[in-house]
PDB file of N, CA, C and O in Angstrom:
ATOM      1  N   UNK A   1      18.508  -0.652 -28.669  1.00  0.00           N
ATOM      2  CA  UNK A   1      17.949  -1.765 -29.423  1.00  0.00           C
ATOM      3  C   UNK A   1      19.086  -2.573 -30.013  1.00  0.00           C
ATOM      4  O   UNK A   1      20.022  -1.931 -30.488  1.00  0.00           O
ATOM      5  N   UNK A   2      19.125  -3.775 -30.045  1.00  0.00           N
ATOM      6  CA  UNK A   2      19.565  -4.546 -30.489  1.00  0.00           C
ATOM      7  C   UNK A   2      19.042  -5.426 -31.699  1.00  0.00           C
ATOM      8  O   UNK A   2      18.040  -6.131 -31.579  1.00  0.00           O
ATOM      9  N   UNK A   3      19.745  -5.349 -32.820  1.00  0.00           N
ATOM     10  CA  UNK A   3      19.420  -6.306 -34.122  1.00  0.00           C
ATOM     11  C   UNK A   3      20.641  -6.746 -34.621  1.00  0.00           C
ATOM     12  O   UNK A   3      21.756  -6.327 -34.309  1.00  0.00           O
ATOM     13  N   UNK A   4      20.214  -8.045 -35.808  1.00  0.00           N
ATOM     14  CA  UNK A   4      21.525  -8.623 -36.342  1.00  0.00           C
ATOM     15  C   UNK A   4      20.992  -7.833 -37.638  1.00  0.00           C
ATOM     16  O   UNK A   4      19.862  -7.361 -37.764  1.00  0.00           O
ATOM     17  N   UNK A   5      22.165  -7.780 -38.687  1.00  0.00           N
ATOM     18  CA  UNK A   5      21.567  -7.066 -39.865  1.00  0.00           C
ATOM     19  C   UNK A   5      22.532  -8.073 -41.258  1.00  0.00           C
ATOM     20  O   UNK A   5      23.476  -8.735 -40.827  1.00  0.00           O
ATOM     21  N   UNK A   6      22.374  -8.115 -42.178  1.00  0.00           N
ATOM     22  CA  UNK A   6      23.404  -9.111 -43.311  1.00  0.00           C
ATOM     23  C   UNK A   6      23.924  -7.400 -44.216  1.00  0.00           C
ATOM     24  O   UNK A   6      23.473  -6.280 -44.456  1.00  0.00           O
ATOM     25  N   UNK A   7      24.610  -7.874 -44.334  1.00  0.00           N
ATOM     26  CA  UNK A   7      25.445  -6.509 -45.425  1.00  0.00           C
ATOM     27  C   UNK A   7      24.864  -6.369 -46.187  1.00  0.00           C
ATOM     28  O   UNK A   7      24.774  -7.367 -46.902  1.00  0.00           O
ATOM     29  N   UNK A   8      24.183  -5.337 -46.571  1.00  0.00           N
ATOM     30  CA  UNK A   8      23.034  -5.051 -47.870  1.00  0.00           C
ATOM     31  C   UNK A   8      21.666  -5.157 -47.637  1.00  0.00           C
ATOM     32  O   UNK A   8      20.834  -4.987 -48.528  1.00  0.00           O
ATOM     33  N   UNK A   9      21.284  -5.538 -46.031  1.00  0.00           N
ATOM     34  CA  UNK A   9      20.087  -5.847 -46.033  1.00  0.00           C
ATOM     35  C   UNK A   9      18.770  -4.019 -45.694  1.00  0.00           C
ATOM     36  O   UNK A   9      19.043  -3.104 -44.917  1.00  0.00           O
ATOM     37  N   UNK A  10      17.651  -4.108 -46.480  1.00  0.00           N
ATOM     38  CA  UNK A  10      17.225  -3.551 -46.511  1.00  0.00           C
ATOM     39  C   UNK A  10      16.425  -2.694 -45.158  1.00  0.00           C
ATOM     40  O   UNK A  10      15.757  -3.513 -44.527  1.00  0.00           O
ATOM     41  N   UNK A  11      16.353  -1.694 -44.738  1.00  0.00           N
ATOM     42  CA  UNK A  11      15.909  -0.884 -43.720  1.00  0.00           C
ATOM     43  C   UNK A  11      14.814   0.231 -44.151  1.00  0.00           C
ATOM     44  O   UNK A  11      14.960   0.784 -45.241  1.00  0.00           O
ATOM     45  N   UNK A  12      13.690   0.581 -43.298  1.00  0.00           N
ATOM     46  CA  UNK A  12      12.918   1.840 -43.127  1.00  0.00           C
ATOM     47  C   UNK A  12      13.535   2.123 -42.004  1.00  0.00           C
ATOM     48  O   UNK A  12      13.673   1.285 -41.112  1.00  0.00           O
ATOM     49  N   UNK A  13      14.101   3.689 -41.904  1.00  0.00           N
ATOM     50  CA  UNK A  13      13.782   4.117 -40.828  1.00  0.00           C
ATOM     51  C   UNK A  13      13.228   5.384 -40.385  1.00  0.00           C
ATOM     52  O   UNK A  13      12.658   5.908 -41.343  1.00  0.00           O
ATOM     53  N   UNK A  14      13.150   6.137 -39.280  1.00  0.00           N
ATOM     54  CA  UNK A  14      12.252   7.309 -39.518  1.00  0.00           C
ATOM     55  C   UNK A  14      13.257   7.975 -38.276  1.00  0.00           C
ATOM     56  O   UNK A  14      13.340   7.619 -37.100  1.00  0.00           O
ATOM     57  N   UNK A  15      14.210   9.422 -39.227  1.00  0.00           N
ATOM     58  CA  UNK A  15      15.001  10.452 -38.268  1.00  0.00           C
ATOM     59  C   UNK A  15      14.521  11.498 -37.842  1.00  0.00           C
ATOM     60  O   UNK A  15      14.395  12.427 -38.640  1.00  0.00           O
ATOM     61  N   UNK A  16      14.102  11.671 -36.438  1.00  0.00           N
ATOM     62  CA  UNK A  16      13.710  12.948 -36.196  1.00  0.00           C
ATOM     63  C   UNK A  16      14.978  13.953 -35.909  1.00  0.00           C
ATOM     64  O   UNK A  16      16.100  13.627 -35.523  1.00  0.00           O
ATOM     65  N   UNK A  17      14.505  15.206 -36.192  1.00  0.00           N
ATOM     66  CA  UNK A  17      15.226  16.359 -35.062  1.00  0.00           C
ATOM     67  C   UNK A  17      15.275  16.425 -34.159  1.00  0.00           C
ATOM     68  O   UNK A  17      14.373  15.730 -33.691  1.00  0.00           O
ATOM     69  N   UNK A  18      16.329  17.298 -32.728  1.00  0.00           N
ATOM     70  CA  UNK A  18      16.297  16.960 -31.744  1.00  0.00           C
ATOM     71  C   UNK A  18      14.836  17.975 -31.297  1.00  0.00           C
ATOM     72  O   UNK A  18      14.688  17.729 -30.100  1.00  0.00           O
ATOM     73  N   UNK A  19      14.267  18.491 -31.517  1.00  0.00           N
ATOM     74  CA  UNK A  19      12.978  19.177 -31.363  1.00  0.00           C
ATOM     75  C   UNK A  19      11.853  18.428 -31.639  1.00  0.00           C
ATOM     76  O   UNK A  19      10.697  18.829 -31.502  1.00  0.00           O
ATOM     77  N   UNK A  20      12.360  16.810 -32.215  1.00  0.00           N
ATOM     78  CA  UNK A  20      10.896  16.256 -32.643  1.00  0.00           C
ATOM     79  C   UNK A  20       9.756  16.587 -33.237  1.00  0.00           C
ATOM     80  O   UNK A  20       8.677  15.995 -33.275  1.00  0.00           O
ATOM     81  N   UNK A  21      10.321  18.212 -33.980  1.00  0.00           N
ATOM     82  CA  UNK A  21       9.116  18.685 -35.155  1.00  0.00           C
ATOM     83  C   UNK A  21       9.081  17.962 -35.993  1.00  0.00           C
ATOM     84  O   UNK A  21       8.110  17.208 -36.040  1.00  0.00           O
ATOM     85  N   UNK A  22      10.347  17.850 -37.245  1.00  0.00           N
ATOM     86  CA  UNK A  22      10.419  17.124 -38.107  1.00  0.00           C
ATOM     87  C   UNK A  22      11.146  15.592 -38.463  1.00  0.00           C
ATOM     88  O   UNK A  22      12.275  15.329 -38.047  1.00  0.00           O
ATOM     89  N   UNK A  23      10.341  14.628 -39.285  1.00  0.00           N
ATOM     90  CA  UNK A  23      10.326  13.243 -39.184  1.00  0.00           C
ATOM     91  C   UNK A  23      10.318  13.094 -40.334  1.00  0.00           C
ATOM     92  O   UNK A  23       9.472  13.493 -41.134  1.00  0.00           O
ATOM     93  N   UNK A  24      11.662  12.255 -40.608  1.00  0.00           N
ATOM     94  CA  UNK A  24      11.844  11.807 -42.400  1.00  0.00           C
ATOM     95  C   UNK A  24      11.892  10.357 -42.118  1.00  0.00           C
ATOM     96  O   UNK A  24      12.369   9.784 -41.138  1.00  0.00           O
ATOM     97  N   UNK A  25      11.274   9.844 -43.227  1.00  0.00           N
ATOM     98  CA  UNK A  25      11.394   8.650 -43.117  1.00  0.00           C
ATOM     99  C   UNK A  25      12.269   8.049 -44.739  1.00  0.00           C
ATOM    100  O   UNK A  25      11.930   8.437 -45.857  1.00  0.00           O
ATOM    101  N   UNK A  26      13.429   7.036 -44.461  1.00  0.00           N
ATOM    102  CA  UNK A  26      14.341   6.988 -45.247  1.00  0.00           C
ATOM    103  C   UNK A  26      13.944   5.439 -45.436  1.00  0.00           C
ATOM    104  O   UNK A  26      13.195   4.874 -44.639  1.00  0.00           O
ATOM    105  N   UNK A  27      14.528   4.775 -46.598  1.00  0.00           N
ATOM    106  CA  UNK A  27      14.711   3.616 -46.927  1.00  0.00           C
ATOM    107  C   UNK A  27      16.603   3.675 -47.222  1.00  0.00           C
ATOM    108  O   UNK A  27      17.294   4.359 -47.977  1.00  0.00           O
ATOM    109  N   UNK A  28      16.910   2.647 -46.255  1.00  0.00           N
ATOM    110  CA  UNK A  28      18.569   2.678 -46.318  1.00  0.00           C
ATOM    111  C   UNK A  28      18.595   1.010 -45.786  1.00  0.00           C
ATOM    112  O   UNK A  28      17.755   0.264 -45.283  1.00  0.00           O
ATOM    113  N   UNK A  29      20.096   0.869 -46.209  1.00  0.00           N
ATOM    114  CA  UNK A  29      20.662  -0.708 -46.973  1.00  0.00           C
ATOM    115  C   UNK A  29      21.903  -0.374 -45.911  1.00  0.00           C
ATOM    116  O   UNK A  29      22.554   0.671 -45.941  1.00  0.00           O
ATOM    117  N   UNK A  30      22.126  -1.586 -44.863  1.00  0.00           N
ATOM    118  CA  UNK A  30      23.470  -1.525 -44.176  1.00  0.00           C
ATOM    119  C   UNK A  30      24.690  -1.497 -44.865  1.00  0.00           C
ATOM    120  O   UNK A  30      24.780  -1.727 -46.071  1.00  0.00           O
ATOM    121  N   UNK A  31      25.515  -1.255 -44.220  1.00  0.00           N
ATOM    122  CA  UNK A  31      26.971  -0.972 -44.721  1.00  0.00           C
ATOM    123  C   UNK A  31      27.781  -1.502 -44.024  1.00  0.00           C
ATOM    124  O   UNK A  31      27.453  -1.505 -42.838  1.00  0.00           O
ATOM    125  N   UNK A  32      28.921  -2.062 -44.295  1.00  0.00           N
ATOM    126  CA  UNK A  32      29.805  -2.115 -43.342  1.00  0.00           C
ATOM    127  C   UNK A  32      30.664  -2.875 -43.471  1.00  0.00           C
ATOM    128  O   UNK A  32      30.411  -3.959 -43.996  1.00  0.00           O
ATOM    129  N   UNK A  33      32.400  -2.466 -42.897  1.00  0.00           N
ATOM    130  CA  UNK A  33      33.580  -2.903 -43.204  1.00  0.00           C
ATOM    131  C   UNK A  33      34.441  -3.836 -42.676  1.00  0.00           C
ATOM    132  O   UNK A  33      34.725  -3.263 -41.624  1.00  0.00           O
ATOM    133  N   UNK A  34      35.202  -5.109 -42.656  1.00  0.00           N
ATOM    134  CA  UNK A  34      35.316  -5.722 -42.172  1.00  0.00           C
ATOM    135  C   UNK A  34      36.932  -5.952 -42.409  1.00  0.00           C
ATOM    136  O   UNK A  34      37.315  -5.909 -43.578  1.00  0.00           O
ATOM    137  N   UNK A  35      38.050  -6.232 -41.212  1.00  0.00           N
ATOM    138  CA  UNK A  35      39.105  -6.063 -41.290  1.00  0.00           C
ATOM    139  C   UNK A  35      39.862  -7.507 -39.905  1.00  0.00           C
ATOM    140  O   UNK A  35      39.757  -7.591 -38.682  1.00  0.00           O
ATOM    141  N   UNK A  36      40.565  -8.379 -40.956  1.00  0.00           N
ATOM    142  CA  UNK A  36      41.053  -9.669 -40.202  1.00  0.00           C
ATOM    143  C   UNK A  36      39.502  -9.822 -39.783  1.00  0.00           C
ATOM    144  O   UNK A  36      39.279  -9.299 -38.691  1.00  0.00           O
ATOM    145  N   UNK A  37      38.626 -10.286 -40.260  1.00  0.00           N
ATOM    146  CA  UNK A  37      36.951 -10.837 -39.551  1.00  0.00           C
ATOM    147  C   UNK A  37      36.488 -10.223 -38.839  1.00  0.00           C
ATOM    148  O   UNK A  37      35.323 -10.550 -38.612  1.00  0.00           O
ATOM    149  N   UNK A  38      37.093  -8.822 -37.933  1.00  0.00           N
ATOM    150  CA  UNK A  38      36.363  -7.830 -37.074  1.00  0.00           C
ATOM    151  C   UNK A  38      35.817  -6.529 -37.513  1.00  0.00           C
ATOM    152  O   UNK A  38      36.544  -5.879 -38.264  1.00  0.00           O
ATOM    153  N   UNK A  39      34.361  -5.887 -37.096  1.00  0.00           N
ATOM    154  CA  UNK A  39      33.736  -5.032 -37.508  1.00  0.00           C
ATOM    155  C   UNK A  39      34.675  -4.237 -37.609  1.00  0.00           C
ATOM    156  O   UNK A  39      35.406  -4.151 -36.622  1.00  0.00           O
ATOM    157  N   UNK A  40      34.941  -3.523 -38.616  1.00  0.00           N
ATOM    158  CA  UNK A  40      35.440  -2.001 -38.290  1.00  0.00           C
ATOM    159  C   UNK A  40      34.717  -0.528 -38.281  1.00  0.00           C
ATOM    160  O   UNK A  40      34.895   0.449 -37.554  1.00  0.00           O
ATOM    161  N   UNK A  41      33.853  -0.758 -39.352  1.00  0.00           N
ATOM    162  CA  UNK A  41      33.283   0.239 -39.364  1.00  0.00           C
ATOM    163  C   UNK A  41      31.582  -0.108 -39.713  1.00  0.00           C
ATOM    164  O   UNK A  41      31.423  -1.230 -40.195  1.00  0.00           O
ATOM    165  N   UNK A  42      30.358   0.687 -39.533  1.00  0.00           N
ATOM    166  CA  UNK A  42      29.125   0.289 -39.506  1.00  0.00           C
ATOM    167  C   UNK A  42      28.315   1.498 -40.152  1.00  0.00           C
ATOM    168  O   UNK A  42      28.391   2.673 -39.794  1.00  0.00           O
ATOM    169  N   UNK A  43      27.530   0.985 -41.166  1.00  0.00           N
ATOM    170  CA  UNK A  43      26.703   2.406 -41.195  1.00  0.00           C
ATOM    171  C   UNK A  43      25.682   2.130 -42.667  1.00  0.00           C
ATOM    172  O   UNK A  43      25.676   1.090 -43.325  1.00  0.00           O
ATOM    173  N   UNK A  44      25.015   3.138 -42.886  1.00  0.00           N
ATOM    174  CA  UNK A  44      24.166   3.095 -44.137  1.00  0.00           C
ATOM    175  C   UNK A  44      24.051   3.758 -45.237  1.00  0.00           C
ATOM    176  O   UNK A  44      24.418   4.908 -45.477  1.00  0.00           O
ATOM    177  N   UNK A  45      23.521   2.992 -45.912  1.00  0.00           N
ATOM    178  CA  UNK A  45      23.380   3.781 -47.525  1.00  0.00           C
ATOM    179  C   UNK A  45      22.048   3.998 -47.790  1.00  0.00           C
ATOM    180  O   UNK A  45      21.174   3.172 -48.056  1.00  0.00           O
ATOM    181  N   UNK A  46      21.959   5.668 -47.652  1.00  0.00           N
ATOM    182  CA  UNK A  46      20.405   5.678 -48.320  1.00  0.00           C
ATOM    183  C   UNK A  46      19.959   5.735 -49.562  1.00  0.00           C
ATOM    184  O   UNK A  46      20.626   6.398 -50.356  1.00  0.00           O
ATOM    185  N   UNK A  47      18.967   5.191 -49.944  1.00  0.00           N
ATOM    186  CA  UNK A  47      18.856   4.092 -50.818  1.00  0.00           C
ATOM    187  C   UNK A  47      17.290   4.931 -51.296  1.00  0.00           C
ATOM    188  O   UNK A  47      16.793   4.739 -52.405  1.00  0.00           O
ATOM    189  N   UNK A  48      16.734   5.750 -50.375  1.00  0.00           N
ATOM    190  CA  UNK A  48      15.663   6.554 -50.772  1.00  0.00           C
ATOM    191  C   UNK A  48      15.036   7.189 -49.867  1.00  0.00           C
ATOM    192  O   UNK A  48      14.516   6.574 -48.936  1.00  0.00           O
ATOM    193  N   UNK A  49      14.966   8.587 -49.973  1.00  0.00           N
ATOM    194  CA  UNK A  49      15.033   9.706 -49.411  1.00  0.00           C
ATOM    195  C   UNK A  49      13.906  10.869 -49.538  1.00  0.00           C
ATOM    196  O   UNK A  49      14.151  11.480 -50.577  1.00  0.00           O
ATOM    197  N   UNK A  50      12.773  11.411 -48.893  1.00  0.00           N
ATOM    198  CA  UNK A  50      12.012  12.519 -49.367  1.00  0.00           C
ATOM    199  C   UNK A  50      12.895  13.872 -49.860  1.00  0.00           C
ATOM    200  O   UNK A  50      14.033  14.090 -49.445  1.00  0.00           O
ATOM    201  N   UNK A  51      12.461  14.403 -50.441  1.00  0.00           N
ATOM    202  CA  UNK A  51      13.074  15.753 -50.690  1.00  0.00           C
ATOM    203  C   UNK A  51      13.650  16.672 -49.765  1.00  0.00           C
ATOM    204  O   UNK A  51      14.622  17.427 -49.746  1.00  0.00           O
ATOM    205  N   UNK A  52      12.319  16.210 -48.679  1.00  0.00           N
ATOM    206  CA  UNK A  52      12.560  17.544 -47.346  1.00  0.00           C
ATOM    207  C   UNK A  52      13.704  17.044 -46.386  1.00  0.00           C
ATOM    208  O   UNK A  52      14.182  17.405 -45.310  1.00  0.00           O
ATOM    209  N   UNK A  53      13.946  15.855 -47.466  1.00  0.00           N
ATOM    210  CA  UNK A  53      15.701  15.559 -46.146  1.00  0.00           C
ATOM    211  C   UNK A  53      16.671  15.880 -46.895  1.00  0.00           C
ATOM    212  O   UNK A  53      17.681  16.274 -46.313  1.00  0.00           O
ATOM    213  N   UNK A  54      16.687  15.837 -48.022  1.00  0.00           N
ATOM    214  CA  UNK A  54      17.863  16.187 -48.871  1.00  0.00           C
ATOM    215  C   UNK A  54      18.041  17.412 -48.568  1.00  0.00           C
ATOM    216  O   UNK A  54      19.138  17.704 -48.091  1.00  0.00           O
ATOM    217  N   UNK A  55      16.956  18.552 -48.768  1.00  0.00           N
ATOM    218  CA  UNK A  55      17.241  19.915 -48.437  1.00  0.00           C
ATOM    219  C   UNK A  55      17.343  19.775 -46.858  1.00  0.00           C
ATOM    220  O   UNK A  55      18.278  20.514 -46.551  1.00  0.00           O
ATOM    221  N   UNK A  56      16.888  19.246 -45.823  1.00  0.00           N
ATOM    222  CA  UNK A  56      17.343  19.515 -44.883  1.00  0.00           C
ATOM    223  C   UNK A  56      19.105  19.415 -44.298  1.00  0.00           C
ATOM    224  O   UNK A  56      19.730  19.883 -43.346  1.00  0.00           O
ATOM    225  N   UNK A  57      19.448  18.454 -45.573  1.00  0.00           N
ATOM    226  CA  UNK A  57      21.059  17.650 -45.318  1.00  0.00           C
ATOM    227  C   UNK A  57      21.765  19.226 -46.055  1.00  0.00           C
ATOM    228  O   UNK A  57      22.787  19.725 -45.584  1.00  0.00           O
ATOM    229  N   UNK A  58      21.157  19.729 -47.024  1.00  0.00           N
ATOM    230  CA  UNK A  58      22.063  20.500 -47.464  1.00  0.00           C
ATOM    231  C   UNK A  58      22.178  21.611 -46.791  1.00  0.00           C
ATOM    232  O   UNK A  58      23.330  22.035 -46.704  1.00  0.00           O
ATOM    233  N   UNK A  59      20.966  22.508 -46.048  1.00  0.00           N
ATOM    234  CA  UNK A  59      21.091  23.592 -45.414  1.00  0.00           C
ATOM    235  C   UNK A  59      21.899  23.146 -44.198  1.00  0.00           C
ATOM    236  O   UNK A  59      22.526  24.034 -43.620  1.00  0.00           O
ATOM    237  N   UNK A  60      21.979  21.866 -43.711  1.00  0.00           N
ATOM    238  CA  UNK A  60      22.559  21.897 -41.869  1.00  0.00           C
ATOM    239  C   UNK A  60      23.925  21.513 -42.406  1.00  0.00           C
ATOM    240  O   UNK A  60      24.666  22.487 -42.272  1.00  0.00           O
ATOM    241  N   UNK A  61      24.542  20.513 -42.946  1.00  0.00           N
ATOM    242  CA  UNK A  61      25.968  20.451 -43.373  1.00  0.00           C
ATOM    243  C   UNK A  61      27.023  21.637 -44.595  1.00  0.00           C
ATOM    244  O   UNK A  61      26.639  22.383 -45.495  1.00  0.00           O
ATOM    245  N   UNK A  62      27.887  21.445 -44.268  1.00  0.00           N
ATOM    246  CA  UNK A  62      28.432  22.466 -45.197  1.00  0.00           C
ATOM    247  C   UNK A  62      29.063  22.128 -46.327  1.00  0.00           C
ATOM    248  O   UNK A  62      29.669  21.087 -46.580  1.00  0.00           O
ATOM    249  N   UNK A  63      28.817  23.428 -47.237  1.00  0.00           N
ATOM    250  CA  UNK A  63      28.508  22.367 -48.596  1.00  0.00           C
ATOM    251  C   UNK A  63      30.030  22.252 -49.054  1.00  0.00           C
ATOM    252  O   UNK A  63      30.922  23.010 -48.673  1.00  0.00           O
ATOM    253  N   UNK A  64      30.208  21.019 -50.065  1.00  0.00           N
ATOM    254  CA  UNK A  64      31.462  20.109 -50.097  1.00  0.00           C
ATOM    255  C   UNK A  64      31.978  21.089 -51.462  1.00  0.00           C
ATOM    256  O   UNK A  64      31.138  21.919 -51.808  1.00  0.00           O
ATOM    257  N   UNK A  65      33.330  21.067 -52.296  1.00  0.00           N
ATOM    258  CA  UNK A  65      33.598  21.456 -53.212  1.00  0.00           C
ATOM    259  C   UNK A  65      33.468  20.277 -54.228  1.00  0.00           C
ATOM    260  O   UNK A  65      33.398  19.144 -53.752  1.00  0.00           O
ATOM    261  N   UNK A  66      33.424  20.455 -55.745  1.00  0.00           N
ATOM    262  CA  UNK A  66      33.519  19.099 -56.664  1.00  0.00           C
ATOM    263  C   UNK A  66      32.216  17.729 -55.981  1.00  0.00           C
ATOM    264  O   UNK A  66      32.304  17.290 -54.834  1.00  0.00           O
ATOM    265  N   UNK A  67      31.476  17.424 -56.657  1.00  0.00           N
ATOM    266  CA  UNK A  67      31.261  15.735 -56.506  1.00  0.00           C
ATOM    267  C   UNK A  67      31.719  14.706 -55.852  1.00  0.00           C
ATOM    268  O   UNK A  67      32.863  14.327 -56.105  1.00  0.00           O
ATOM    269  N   UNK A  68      31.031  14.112 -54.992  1.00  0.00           N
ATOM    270  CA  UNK A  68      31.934  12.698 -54.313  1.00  0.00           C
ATOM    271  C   UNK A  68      31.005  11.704 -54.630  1.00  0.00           C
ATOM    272  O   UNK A  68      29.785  11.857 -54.574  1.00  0.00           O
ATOM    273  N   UNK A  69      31.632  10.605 -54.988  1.00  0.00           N
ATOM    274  CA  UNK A  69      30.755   9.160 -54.929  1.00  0.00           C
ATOM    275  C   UNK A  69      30.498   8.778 -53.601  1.00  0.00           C
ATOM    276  O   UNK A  69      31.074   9.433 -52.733  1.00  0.00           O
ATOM    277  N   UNK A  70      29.772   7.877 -53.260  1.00  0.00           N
ATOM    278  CA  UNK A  70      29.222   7.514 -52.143  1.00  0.00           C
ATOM    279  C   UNK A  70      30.649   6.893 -51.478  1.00  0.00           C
ATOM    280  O   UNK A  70      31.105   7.541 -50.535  1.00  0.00           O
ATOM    281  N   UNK A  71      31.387   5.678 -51.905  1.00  0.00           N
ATOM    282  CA  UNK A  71      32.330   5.266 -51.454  1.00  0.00           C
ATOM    283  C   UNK A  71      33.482   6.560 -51.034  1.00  0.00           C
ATOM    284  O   UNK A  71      34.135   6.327 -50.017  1.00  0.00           O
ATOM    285  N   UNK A  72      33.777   7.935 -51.767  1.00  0.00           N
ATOM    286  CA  UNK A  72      34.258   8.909 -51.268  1.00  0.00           C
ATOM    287  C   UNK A  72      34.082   8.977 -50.024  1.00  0.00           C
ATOM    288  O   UNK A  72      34.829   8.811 -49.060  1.00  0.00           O
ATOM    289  N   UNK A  73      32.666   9.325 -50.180  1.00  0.00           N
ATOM    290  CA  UNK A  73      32.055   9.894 -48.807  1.00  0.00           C
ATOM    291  C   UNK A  73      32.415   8.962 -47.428  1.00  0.00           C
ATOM    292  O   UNK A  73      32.823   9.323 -46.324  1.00  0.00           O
ATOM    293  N   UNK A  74      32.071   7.528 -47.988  1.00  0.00           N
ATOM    294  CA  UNK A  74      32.280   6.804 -46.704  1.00  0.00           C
ATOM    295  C   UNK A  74      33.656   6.597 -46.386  1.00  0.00           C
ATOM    296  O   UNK A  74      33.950   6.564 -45.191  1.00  0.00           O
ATOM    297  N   UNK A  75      34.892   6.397 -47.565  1.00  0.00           N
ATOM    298  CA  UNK A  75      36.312   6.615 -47.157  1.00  0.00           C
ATOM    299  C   UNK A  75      36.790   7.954 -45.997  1.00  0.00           C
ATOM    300  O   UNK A  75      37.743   7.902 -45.220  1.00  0.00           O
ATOM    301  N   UNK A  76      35.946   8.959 -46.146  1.00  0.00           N
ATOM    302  CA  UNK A  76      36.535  10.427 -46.064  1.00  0.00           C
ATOM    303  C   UNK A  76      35.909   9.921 -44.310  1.00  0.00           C
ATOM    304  O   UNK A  76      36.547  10.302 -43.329  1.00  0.00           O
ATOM    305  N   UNK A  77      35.068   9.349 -44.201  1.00  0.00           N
ATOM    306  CA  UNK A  77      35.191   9.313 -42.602  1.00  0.00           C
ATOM    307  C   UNK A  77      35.493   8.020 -41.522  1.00  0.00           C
ATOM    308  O   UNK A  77      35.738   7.993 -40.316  1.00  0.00           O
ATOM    309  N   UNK A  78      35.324   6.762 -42.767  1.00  0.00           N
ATOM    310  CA  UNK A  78      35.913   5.867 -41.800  1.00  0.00           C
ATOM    311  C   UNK A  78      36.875   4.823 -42.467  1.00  0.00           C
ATOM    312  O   UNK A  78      36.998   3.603 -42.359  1.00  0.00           O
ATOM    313  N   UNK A  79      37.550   5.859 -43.251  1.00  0.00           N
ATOM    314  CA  UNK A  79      39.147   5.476 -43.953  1.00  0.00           C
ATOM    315  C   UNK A  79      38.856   4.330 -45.156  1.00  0.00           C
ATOM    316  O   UNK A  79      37.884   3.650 -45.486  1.00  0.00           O
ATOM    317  N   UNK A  80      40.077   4.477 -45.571  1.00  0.00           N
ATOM    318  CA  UNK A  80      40.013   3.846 -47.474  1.00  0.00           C
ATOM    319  C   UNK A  80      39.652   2.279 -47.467  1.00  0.00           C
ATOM    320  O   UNK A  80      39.556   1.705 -46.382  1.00  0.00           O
ATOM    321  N   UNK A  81      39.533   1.860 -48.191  1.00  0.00           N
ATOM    322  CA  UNK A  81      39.381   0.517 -48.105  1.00  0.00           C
ATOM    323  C   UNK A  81      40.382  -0.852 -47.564  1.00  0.00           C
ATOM    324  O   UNK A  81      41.597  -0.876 -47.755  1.00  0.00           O
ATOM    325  N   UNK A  82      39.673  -1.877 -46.915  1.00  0.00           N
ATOM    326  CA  UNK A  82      40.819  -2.763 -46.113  1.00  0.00           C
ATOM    327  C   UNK A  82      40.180  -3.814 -46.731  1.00  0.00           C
ATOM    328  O   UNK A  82      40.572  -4.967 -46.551  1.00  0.00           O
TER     329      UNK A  82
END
């Protein structure tokens, strides 16, 4: 699929598992970094979340030491700010 999106603009979307049992549906806000006018990096901020994804995020990833802010989080995988 193809869409245009504005930085900040608002999203539903709905993530399944690869088993297609379970279906969360998220409210998330685009993201994304821009370096000399070219995309660099793309992605989202969820913005609102059921419970059964939060616990699903915490049992499948491994859990972090100390607190991170969101901007942490997004530095730690697609580098510090440009």
């Amino acid at each position: 699929a193809r869409f245009t999106a504005v930085n900040g603009e608002r999203f539903t979307v709905v993530v399944s598992d690869f088993q297609e049992v379970r279906h969360y549906k998220l409210t998330v806000h685009s993201k994304w970094r821009k370096k000399d006018g070219r995309l660099v990096a793309v992605g989202f901020y969820i913005a609102n979340a059921p419970g059964s994804w939060k616990q699903f995020v915490r049992q499948e990833l491994p859990a972090q030491e100390g607190e991170f802010s969101e901007e942490d989080i997004w530095d730690q995988y697609v580098g510090g700010r440009v």
